[in-house]
VMD Tcl script that builds the backbone (N, CA, C; Angstrom):
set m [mol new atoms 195]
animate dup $m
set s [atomselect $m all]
$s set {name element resname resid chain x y z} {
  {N N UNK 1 A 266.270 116.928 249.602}
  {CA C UNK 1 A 265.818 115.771 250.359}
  {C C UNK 1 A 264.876 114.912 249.517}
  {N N UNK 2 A 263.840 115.840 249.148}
  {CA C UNK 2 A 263.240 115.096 247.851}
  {C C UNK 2 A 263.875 114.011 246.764}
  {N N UNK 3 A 264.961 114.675 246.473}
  {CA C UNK 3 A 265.765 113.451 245.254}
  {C C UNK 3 A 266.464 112.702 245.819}
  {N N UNK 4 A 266.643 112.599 247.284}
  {CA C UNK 4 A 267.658 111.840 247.552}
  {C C UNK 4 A 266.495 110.731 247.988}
  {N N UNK 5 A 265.264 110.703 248.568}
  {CA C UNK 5 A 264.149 109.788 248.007}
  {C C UNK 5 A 264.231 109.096 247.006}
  {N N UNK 6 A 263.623 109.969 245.884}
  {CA C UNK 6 A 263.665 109.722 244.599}
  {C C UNK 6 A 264.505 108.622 244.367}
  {N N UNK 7 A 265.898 108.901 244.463}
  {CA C UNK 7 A 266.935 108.181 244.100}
  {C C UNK 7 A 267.382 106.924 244.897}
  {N N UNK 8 A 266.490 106.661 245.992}
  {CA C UNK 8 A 266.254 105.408 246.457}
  {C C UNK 8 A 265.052 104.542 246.162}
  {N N UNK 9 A 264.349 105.060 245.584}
  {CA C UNK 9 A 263.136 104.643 244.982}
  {C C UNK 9 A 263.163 103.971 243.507}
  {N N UNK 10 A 264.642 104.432 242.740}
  {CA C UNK 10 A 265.214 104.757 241.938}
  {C C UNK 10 A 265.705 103.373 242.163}
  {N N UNK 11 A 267.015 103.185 242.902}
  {CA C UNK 11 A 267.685 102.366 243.206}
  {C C UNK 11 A 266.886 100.588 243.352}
  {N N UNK 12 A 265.586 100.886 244.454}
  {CA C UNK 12 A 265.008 100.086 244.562}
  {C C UNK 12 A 263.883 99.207 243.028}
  {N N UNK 13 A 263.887 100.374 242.111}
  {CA C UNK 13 A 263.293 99.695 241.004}
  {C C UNK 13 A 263.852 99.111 240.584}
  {N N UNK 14 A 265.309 99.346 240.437}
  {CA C UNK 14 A 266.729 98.405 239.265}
  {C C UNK 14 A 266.641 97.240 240.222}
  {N N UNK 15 A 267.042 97.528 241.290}
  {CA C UNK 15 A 267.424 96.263 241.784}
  {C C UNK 15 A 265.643 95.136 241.834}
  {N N UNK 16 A 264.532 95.393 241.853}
  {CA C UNK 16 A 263.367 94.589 241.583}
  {C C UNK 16 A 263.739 94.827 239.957}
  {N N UNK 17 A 263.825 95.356 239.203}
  {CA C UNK 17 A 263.902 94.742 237.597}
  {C C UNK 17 A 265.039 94.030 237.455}
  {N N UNK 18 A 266.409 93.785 237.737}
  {CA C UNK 18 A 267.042 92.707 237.858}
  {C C UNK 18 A 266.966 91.789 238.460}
  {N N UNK 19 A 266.129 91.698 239.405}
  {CA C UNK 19 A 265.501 90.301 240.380}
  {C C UNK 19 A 264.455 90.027 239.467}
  {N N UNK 20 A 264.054 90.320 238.650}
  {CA C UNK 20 A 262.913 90.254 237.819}
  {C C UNK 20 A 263.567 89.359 236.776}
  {N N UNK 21 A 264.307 90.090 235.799}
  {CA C UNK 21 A 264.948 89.412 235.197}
  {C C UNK 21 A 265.637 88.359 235.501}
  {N N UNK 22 A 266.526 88.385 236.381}
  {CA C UNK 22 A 266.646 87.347 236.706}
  {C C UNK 22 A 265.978 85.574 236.878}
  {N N UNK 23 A 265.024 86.063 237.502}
  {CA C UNK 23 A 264.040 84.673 237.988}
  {C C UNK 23 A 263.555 84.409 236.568}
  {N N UNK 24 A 264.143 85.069 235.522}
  {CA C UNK 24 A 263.624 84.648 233.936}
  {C C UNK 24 A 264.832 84.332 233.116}
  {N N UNK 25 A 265.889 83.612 234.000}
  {CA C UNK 25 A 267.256 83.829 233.548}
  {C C UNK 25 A 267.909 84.487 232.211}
  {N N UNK 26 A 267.491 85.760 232.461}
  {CA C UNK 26 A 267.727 86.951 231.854}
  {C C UNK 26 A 267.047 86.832 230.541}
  {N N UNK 27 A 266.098 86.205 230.364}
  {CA C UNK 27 A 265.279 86.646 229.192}
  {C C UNK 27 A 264.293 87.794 229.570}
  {N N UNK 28 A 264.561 88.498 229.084}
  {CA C UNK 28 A 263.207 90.030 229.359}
  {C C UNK 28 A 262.551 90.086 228.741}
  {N N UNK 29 A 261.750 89.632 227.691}
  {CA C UNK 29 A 260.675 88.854 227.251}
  {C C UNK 29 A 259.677 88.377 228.239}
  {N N UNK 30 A 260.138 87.199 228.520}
  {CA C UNK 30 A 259.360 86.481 229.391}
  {C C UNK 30 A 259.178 86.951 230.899}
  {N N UNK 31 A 259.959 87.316 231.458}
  {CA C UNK 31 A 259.953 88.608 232.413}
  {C C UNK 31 A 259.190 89.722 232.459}
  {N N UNK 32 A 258.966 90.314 230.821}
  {CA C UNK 32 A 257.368 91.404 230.843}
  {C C UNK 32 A 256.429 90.845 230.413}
  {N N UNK 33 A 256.510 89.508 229.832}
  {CA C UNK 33 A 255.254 89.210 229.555}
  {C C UNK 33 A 254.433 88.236 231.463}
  {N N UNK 34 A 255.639 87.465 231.966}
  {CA C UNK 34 A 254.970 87.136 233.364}
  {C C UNK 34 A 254.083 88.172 234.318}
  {N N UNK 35 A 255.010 90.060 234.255}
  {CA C UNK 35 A 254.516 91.188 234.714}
  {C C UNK 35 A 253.289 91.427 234.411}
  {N N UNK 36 A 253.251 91.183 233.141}
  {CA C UNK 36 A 251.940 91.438 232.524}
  {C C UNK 36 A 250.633 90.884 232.996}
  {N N UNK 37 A 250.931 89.219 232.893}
  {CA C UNK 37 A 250.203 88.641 232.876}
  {C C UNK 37 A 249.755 88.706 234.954}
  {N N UNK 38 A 250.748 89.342 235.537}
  {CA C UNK 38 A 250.719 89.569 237.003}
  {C C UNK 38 A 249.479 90.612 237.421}
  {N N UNK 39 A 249.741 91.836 236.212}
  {CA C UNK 39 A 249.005 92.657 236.488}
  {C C UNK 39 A 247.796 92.808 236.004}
  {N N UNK 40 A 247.813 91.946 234.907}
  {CA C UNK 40 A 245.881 91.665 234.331}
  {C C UNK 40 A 245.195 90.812 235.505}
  {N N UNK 41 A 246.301 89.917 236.357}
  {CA C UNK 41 A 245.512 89.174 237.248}
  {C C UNK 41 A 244.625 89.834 238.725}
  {N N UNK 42 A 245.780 91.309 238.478}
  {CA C UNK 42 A 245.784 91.942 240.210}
  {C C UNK 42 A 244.769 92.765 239.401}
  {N N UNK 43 A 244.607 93.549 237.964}
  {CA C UNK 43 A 243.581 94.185 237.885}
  {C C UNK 43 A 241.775 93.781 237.812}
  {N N UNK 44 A 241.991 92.512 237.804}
  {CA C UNK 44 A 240.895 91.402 238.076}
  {C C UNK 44 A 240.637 91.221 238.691}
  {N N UNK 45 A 241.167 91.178 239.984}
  {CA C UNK 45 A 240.888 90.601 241.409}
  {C C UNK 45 A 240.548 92.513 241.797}
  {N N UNK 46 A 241.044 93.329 241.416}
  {CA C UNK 46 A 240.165 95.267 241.854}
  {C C UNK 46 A 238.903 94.854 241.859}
  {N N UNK 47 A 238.317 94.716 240.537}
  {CA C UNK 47 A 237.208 94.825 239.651}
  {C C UNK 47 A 236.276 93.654 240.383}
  {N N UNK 48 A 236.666 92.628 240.839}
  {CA C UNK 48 A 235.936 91.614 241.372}
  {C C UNK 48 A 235.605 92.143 243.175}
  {N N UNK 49 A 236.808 92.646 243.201}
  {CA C UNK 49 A 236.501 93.157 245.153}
  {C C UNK 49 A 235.827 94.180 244.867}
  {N N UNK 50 A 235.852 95.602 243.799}
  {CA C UNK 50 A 235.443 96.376 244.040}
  {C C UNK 50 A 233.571 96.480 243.739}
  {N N UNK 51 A 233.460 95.140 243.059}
  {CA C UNK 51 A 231.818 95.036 242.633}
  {C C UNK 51 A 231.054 94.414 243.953}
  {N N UNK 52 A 232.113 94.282 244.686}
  {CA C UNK 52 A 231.641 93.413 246.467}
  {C C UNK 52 A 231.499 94.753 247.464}
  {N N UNK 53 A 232.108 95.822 247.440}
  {CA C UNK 53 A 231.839 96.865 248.276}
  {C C UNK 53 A 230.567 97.723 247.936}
  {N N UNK 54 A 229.600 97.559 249.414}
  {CA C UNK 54 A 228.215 98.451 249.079}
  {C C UNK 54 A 228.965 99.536 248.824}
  {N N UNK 55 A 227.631 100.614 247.833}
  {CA C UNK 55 A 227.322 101.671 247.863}
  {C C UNK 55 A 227.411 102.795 248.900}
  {N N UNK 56 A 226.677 102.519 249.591}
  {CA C UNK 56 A 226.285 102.946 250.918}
  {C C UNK 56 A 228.081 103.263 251.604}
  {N N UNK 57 A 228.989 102.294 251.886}
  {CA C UNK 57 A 230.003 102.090 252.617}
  {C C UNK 57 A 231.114 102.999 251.752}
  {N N UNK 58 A 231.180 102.650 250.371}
  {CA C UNK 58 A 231.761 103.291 249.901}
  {C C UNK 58 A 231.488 104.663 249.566}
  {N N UNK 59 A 230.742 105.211 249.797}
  {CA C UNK 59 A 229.679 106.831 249.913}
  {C C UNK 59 A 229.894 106.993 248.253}
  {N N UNK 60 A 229.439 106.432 247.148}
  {CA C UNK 60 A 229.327 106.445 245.654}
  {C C UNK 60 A 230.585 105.989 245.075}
  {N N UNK 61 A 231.694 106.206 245.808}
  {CA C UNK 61 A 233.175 106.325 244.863}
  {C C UNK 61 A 233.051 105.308 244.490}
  {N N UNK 62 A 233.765 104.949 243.509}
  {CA C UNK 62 A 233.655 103.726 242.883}
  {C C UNK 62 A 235.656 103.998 242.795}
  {N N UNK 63 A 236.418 103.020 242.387}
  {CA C UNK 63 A 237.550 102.737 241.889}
  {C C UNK 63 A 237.873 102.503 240.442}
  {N N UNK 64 A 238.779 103.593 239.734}
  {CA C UNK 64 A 238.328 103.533 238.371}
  {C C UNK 64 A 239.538 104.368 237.914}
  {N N UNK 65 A 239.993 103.577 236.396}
  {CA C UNK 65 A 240.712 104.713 235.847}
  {C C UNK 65 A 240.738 105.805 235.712}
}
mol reanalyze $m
mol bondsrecalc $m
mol representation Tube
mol addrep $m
């Protein structure tokens, strides 16, 4: 039951990396470098929310590699 998960999870990545590619009419280049530049933005916006949550609320944890 596990892999048959898996293997829709599976399924669902190809089909988002060819929608990916795609919207870059099949240059994959520019397709990992847009990803990229997607995910330096979303790891920026962590680091900016996570310096906004008290101490106190968050009971010390912090969010962190």
């Amino acid at each position: 039951m596990a892999e048959a998960a898996l293997n829709i999870h599976a399924d669902e990545l190809e089909a988002a990396t060819d929608e990916a590619i795609a919207a870059f009419d099949g240059d994959v280049r520019a397709a990992v470098t847009a990803l990229l530049a997607a995910n330096a933005e979303l790891e920026a916006q962590v680091t900016r929310l996570s310096s906004r949550v008290s101490t106190g609320y968050a009971r010390g944890r912090t969010i962190g590699r």
